[in-house]
N, CA, C and O atoms as a Tripos MOL2 file, in Angstrom:
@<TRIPOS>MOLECULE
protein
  284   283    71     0     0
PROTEIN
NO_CHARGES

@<TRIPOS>ATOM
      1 N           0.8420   -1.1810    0.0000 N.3       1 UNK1
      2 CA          0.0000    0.0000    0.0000 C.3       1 UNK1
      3 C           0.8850    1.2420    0.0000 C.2       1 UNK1
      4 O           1.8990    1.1710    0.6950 O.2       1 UNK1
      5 N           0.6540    2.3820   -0.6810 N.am      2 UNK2
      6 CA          1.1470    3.7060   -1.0460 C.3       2 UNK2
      7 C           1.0790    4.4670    0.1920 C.2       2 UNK2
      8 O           1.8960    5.3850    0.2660 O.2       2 UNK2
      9 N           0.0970    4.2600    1.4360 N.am      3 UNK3
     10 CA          0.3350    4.7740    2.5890 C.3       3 UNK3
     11 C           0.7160    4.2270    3.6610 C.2       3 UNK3
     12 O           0.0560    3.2190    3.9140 O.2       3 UNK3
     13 N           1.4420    4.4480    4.3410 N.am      4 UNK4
     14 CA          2.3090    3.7610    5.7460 C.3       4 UNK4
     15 C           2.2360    4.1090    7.1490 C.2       4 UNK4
     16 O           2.6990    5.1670    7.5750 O.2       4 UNK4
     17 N           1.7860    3.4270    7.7230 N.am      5 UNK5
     18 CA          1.3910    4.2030    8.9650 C.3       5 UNK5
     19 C           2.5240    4.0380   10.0760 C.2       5 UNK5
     20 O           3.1430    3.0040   10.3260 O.2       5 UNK5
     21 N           2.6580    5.2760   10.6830 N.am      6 UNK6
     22 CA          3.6290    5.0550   11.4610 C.3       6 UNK6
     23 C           3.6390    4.8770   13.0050 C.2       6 UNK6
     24 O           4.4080    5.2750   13.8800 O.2       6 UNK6
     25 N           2.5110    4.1390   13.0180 N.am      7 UNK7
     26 CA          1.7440    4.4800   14.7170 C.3       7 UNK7
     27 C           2.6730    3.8280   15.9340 C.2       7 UNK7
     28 O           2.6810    4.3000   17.0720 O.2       7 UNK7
     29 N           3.4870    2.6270   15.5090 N.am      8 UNK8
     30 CA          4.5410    1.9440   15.9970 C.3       8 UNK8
     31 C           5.7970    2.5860   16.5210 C.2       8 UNK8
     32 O           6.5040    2.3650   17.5040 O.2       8 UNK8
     33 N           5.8420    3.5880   15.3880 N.am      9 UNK9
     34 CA          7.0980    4.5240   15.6490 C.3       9 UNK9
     35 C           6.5790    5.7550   17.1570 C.2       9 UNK9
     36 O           7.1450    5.9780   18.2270 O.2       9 UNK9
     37 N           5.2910    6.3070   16.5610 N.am     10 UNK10
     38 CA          5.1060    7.3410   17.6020 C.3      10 UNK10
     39 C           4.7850    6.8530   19.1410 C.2      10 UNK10
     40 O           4.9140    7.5060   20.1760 O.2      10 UNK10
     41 N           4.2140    5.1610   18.9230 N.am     11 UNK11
     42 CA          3.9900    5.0730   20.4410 C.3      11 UNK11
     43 C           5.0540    4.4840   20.9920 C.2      11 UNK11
     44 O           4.9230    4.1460   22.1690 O.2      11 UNK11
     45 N           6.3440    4.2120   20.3220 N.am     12 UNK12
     46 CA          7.7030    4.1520   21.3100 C.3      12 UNK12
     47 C           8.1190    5.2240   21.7350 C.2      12 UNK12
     48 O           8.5990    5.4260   22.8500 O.2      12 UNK12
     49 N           7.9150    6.2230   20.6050 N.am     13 UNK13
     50 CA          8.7410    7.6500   20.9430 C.3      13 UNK13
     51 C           7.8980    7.7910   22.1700 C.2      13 UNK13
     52 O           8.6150    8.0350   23.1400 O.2      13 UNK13
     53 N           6.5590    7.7190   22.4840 N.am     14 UNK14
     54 CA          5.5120    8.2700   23.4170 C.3      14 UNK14
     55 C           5.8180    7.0850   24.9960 C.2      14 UNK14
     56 O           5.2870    7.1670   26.1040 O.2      14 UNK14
     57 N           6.4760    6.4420   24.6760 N.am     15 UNK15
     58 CA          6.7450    5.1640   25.5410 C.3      15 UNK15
     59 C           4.9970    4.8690   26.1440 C.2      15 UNK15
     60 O           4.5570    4.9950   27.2870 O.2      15 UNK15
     61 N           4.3860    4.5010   25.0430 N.am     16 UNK16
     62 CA          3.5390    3.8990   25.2250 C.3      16 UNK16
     63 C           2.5180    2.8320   24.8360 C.2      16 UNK16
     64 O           2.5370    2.9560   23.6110 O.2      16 UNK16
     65 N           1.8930    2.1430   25.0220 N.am     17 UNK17
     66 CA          1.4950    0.7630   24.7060 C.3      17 UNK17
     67 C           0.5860    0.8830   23.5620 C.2      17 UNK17
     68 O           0.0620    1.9960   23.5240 O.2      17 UNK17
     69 N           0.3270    0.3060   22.8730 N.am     18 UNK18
     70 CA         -1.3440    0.0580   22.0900 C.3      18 UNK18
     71 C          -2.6440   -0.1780   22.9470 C.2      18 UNK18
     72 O          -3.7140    0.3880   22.7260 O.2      18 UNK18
     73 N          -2.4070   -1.1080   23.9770 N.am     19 UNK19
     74 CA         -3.7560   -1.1700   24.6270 C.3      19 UNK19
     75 C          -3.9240   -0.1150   25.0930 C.2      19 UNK19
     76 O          -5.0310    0.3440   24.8090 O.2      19 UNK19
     77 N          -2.9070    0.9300   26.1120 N.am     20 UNK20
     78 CA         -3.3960    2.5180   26.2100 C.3      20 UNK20
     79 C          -3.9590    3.0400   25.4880 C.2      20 UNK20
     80 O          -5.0710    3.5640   25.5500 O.2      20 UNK20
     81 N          -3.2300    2.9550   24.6940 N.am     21 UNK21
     82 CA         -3.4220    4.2020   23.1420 C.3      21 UNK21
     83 C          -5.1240    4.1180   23.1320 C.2      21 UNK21
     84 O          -5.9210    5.0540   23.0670 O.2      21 UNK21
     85 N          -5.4180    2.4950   23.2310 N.am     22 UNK22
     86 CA         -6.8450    1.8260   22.6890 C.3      22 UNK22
     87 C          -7.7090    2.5830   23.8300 C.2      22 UNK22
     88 O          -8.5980    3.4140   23.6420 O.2      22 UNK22
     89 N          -7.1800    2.0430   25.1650 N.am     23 UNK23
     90 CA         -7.9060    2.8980   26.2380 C.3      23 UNK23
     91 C          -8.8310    4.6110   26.4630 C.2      23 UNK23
     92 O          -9.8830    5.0110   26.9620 O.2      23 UNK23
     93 N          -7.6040    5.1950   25.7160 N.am     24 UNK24
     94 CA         -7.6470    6.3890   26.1690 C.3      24 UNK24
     95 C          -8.8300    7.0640   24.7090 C.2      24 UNK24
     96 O          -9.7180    7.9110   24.6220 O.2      24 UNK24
     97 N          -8.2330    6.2020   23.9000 N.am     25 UNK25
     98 CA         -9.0390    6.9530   22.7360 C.3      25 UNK25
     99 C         -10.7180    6.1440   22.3210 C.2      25 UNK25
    100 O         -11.5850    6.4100   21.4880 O.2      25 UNK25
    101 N         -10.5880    5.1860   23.2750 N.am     26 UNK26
    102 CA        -12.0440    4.6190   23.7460 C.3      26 UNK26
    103 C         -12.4530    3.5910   21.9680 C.2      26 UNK26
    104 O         -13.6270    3.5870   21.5960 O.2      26 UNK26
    105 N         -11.6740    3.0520   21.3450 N.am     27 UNK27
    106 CA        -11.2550    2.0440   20.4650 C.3      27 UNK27
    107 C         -10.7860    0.6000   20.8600 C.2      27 UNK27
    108 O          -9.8510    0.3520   21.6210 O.2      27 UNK27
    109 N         -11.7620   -0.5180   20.0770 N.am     28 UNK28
    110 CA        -11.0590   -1.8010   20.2470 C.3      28 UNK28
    111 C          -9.3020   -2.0830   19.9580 C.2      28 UNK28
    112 O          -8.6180   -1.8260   18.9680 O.2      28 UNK28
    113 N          -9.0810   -2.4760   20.7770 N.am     29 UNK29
    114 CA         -7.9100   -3.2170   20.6520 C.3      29 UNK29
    115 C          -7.5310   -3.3740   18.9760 C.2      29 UNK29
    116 O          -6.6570   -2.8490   18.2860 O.2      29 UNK29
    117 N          -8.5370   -4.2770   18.6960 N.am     30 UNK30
    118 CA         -8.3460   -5.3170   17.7040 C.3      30 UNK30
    119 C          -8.0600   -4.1030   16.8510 C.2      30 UNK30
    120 O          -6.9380   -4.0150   16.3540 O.2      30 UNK30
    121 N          -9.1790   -2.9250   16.5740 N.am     31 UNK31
    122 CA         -9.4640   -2.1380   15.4070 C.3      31 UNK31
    123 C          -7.6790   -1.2010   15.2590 C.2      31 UNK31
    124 O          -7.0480   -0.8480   14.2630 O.2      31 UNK31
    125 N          -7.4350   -1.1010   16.4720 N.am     32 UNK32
    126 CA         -6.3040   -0.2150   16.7530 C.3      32 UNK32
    127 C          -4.9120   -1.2910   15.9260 C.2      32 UNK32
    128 O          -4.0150   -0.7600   15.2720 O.2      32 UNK32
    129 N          -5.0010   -2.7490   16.1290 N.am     33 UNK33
    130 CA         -3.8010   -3.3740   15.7090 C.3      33 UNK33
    131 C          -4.2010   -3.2730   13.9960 C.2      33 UNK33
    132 O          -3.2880   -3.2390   13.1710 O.2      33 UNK33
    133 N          -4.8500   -3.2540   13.8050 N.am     34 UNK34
    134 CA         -5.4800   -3.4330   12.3700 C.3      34 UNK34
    135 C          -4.9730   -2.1750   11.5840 C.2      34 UNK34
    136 O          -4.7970   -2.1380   10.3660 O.2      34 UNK34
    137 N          -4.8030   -1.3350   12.3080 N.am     35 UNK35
    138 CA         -4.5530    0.3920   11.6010 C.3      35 UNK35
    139 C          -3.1740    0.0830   11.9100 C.2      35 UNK35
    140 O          -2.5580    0.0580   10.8450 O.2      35 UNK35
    141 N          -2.5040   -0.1350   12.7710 N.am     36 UNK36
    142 CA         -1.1320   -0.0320   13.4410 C.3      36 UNK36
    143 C          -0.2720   -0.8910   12.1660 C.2      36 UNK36
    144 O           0.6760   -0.4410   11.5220 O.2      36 UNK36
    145 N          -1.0460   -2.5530   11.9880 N.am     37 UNK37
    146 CA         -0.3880   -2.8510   11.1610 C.3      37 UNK37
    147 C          -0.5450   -2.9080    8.9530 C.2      37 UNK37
    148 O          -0.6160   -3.7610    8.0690 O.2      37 UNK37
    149 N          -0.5260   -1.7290    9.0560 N.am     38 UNK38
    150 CA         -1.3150   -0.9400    7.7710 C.3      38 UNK38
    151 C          -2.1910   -2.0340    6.8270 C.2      38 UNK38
    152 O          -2.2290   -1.9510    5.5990 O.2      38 UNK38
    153 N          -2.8110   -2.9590    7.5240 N.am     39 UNK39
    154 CA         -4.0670   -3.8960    6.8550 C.3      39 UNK39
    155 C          -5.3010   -3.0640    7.0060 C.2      39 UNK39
    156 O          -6.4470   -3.5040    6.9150 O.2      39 UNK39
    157 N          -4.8900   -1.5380    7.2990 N.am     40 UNK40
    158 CA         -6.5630   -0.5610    7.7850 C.3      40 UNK40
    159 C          -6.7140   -0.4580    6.3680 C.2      40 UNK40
    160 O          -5.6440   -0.5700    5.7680 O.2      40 UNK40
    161 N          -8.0500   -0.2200    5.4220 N.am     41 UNK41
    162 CA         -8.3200   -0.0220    4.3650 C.3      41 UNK41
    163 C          -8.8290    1.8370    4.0300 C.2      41 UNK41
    164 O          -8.9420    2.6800    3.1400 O.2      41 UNK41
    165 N          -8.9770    1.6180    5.3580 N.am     42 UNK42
    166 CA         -9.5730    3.2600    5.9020 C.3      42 UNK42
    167 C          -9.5720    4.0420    7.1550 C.2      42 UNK42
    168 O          -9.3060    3.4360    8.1930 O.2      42 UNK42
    169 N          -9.8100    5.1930    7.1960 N.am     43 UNK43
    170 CA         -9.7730    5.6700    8.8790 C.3      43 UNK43
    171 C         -10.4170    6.7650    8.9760 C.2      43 UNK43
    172 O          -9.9570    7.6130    8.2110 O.2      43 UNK43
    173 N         -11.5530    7.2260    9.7750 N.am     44 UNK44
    174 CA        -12.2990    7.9150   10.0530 C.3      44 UNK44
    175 C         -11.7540    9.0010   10.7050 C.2      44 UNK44
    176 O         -10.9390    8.7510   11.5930 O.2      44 UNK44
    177 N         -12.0860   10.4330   10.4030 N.am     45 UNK45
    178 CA        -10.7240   11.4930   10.9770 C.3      45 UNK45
    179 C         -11.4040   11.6630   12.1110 C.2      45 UNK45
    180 O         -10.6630   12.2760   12.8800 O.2      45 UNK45
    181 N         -12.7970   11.3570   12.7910 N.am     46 UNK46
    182 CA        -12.4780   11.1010   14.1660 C.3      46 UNK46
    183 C         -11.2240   10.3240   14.8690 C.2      46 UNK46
    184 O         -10.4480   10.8160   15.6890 O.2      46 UNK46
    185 N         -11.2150    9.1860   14.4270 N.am     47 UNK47
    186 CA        -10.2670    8.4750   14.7440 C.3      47 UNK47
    187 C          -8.6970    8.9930   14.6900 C.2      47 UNK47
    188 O          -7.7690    8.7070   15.4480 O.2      47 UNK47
    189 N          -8.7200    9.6990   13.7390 N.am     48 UNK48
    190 CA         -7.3200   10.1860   13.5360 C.3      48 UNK48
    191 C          -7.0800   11.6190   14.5770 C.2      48 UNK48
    192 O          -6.0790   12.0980   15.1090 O.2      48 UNK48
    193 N          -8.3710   11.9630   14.5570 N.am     49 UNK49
    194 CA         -8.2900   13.2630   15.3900 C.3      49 UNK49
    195 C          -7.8190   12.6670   17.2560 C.2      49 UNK49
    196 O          -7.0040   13.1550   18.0380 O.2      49 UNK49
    197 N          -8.5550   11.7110   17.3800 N.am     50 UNK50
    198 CA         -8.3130   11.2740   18.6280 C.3      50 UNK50
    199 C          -7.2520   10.5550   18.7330 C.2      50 UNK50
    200 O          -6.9200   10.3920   19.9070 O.2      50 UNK50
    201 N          -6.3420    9.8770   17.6940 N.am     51 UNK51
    202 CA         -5.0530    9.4690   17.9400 C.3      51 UNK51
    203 C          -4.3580   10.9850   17.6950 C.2      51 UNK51
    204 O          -4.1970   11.7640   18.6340 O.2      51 UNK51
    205 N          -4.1790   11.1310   17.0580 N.am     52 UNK52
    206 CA         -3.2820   13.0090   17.0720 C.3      52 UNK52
    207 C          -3.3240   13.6300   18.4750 C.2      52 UNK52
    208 O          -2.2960   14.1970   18.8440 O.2      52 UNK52
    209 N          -4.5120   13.5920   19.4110 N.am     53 UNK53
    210 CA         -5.2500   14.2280   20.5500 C.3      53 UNK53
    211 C          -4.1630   13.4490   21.4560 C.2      53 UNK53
    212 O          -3.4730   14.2910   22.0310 O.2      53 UNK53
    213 N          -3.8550   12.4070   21.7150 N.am     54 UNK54
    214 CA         -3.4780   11.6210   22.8060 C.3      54 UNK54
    215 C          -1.9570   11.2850   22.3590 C.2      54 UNK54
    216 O          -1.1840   10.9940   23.2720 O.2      54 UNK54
    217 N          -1.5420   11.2990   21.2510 N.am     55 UNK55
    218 CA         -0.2730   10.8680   21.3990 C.3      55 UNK55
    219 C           0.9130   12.2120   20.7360 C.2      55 UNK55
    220 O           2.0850   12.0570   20.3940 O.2      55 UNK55
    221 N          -0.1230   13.8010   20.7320 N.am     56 UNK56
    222 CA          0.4670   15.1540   20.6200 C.3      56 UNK56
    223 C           0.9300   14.9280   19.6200 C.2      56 UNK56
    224 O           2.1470   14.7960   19.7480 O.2      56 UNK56
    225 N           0.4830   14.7600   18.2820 N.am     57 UNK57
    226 CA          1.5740   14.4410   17.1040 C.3      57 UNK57
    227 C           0.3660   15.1170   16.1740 C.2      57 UNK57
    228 O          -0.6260   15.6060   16.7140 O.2      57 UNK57
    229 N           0.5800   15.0950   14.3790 N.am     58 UNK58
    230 CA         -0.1420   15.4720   13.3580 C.3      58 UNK58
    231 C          -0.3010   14.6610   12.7250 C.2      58 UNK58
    232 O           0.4550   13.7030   12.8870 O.2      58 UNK58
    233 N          -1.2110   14.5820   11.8050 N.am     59 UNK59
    234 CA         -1.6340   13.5490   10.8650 C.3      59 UNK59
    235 C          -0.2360   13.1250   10.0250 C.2      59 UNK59
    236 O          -0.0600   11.9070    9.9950 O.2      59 UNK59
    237 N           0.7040   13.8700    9.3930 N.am     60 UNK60
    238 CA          1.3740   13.8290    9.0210 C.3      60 UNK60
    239 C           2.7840   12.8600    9.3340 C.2      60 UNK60
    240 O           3.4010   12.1840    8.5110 O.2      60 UNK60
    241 N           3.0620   13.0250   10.7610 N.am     61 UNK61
    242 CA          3.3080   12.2720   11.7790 C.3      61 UNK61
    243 C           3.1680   10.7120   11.6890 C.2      61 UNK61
    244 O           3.9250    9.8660   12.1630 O.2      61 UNK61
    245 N           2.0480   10.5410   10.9850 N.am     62 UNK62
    246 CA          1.0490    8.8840   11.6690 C.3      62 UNK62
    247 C           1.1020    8.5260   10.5390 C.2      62 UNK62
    248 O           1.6280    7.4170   10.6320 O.2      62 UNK62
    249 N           0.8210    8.8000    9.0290 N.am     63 UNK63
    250 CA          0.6680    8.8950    7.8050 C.3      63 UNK63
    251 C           2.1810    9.1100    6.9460 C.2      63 UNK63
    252 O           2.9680   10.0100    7.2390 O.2      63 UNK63
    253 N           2.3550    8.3770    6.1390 N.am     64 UNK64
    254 CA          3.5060    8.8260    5.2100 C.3      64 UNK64
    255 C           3.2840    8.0780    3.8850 C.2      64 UNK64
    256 O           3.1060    6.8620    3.9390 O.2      64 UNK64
    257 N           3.2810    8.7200    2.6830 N.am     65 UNK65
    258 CA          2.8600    8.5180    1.6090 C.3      65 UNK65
    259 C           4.3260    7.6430    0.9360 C.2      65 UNK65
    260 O           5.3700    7.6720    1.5880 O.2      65 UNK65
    261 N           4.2870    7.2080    0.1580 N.am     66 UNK66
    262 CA          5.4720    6.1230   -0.4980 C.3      66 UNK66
    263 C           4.9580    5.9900   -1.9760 C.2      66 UNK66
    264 O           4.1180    5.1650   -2.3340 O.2      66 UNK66
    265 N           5.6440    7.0180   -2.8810 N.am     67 UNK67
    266 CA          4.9580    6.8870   -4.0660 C.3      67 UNK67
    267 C           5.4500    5.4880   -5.0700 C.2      67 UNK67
    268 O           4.5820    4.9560   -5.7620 O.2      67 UNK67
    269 N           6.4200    5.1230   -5.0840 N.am     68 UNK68
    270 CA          7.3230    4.0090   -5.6610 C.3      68 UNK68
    271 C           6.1860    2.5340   -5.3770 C.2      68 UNK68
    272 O           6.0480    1.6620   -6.2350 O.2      68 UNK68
    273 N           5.5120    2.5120   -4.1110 N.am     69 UNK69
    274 CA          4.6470    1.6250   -4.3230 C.3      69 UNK69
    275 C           3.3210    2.0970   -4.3850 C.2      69 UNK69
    276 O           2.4010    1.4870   -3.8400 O.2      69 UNK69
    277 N           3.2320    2.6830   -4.7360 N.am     70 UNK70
    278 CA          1.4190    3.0530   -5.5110 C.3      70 UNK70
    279 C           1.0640    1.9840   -6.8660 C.2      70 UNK70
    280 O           1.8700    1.3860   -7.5790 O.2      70 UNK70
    281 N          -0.3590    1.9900   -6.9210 N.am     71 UNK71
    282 CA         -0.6500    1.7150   -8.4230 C.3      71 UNK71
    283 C          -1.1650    0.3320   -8.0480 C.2      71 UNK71
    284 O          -1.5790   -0.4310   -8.9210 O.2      71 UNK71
@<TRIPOS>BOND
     1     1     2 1
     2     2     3 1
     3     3     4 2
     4     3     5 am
     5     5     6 1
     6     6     7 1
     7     7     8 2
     8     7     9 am
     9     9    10 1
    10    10    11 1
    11    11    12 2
    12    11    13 am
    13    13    14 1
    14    14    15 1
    15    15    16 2
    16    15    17 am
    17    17    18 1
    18    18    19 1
    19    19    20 2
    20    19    21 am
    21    21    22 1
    22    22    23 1
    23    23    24 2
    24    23    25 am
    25    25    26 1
    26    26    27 1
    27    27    28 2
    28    27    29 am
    29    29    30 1
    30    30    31 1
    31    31    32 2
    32    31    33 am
    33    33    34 1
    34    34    35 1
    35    35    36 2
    36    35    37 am
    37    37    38 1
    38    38    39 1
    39    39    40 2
    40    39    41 am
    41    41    42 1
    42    42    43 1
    43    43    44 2
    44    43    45 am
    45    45    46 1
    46    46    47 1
    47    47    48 2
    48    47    49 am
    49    49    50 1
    50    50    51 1
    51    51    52 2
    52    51    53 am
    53    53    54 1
    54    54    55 1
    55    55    56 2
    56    55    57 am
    57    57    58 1
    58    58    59 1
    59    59    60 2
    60    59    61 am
    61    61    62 1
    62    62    63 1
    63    63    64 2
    64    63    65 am
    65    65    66 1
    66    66    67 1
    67    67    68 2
    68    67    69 am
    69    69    70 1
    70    70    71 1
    71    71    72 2
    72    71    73 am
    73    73    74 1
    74    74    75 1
    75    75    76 2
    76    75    77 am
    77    77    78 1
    78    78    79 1
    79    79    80 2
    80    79    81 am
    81    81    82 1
    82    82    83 1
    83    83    84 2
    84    83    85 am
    85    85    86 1
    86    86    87 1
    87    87    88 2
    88    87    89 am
    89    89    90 1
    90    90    91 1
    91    91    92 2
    92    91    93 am
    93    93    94 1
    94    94    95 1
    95    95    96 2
    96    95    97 am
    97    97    98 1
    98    98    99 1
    99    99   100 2
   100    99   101 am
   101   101   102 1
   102   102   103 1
   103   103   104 2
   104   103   105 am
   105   105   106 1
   106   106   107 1
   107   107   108 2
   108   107   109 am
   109   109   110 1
   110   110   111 1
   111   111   112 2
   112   111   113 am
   113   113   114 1
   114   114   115 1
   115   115   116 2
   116   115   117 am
   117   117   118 1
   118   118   119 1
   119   119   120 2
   120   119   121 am
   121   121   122 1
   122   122   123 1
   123   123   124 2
   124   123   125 am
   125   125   126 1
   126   126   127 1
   127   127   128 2
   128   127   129 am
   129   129   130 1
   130   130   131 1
   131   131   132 2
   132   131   133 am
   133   133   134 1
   134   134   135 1
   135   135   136 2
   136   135   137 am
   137   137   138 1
   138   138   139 1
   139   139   140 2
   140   139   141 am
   141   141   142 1
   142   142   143 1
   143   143   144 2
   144   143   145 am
   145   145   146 1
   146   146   147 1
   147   147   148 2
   148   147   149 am
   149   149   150 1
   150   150   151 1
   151   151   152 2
   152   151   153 am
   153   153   154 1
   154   154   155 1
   155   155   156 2
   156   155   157 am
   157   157   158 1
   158   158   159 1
   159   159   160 2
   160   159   161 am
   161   161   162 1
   162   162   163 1
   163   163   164 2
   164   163   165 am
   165   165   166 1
   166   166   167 1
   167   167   168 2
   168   167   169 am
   169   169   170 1
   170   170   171 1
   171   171   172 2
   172   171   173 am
   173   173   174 1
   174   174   175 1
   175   175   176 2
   176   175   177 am
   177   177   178 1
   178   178   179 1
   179   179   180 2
   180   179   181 am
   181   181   182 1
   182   182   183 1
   183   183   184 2
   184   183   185 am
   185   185   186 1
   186   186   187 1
   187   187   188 2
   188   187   189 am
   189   189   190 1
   190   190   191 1
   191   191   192 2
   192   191   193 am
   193   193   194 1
   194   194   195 1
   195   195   196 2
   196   195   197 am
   197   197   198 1
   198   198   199 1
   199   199   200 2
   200   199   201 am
   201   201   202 1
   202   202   203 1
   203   203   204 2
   204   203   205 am
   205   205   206 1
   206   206   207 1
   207   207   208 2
   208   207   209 am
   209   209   210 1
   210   210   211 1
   211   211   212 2
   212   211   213 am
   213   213   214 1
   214   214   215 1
   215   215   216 2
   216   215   217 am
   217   217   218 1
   218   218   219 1
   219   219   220 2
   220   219   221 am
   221   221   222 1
   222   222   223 1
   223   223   224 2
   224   223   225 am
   225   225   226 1
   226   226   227 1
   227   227   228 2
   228   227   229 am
   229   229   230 1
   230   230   231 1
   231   231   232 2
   232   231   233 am
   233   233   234 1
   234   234   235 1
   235   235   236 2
   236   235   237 am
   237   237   238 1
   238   238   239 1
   239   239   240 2
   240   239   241 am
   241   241   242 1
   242   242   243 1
   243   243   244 2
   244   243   245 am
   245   245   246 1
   246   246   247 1
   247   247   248 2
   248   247   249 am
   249   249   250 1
   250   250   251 1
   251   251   252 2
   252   251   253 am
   253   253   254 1
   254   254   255 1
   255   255   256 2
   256   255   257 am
   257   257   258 1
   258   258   259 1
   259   259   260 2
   260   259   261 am
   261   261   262 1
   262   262   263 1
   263   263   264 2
   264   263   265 am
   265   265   266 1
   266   266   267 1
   267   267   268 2
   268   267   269 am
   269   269   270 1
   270   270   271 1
   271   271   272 2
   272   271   273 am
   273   273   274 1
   274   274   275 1
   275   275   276 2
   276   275   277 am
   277   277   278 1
   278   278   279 1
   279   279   280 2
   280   279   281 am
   281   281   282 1
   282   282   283 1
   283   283   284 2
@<TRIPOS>SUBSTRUCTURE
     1 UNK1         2 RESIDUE 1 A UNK
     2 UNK2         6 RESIDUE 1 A UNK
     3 UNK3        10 RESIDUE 1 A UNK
     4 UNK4        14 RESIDUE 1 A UNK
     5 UNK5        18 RESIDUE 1 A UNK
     6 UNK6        22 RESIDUE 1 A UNK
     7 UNK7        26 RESIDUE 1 A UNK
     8 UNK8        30 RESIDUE 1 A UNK
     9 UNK9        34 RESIDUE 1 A UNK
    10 UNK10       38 RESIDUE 1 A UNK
    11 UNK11       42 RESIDUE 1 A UNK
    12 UNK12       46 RESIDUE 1 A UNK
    13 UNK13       50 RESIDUE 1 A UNK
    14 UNK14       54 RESIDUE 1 A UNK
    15 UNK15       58 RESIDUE 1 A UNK
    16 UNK16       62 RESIDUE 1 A UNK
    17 UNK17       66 RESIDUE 1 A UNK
    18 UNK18       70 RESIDUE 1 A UNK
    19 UNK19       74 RESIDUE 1 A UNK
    20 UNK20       78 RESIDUE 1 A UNK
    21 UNK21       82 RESIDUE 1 A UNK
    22 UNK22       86 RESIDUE 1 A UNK
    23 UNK23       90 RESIDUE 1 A UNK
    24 UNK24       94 RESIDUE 1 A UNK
    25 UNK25       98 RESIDUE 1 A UNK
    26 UNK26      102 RESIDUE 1 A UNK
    27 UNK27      106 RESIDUE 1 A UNK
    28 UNK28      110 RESIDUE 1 A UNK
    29 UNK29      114 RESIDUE 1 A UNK
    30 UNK30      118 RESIDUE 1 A UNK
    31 UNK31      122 RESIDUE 1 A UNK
    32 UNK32      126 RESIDUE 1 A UNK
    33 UNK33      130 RESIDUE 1 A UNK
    34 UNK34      134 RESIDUE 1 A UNK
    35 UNK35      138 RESIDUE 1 A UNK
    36 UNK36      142 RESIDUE 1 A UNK
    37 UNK37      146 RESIDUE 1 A UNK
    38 UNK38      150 RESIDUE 1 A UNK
    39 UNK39      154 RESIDUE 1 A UNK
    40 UNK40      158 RESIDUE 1 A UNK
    41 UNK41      162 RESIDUE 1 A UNK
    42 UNK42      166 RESIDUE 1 A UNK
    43 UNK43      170 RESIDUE 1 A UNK
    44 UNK44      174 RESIDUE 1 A UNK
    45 UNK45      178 RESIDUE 1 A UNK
    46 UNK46      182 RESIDUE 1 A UNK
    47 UNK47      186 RESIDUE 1 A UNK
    48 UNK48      190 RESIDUE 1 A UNK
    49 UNK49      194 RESIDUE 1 A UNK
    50 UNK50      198 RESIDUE 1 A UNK
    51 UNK51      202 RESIDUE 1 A UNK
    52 UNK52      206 RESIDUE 1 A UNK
    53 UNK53      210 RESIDUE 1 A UNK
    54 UNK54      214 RESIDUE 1 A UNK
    55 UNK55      218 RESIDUE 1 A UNK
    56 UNK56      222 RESIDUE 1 A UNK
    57 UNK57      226 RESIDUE 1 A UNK
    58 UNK58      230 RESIDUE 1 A UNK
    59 UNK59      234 RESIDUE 1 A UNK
    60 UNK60      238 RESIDUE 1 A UNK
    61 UNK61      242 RESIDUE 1 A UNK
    62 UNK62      246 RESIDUE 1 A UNK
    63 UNK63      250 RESIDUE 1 A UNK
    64 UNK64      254 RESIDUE 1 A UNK
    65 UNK65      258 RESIDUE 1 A UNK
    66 UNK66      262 RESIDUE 1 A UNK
    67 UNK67      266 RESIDUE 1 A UNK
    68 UNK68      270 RESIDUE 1 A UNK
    69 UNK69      274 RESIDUE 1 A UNK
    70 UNK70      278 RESIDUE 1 A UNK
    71 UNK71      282 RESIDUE 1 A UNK
């Protein structure tokens, strides 16, 4: 996939877990590993708004485009 998520990276920098992350932003577990490990097909900018909200970062941050594998 052409987009890469980097949610792995920000919650070490954040020294913090996924099940938190899941906690705080009131999200299944499951739905949270699913985005984390870029098998998400989509993401609701609630969702993105409330990961941005809790782990102080930007969309930009969480998201990184990779044009070489597009198409």
């Amino acid at each position: 996939m052409a987009i890469a998520v980097k949610l792995d990276d920000l919650l070490h920098a954040r020294r913090m877990t996924l099940t938190e992350l899941a906690e705080r932003i009131d999200i299944t577990l499951a739905n949270l590993s699913i985005l984390k490990t870029g098998k998400a097909r989509a993401i609701r900018f609630s969702t993105l708004e409330a990961i941005c909200a809790a782990l102080d970062c930007q969309p930009g941050e969480l998201l990184e485009f990779h044009p070489a594998s597009a198409a």
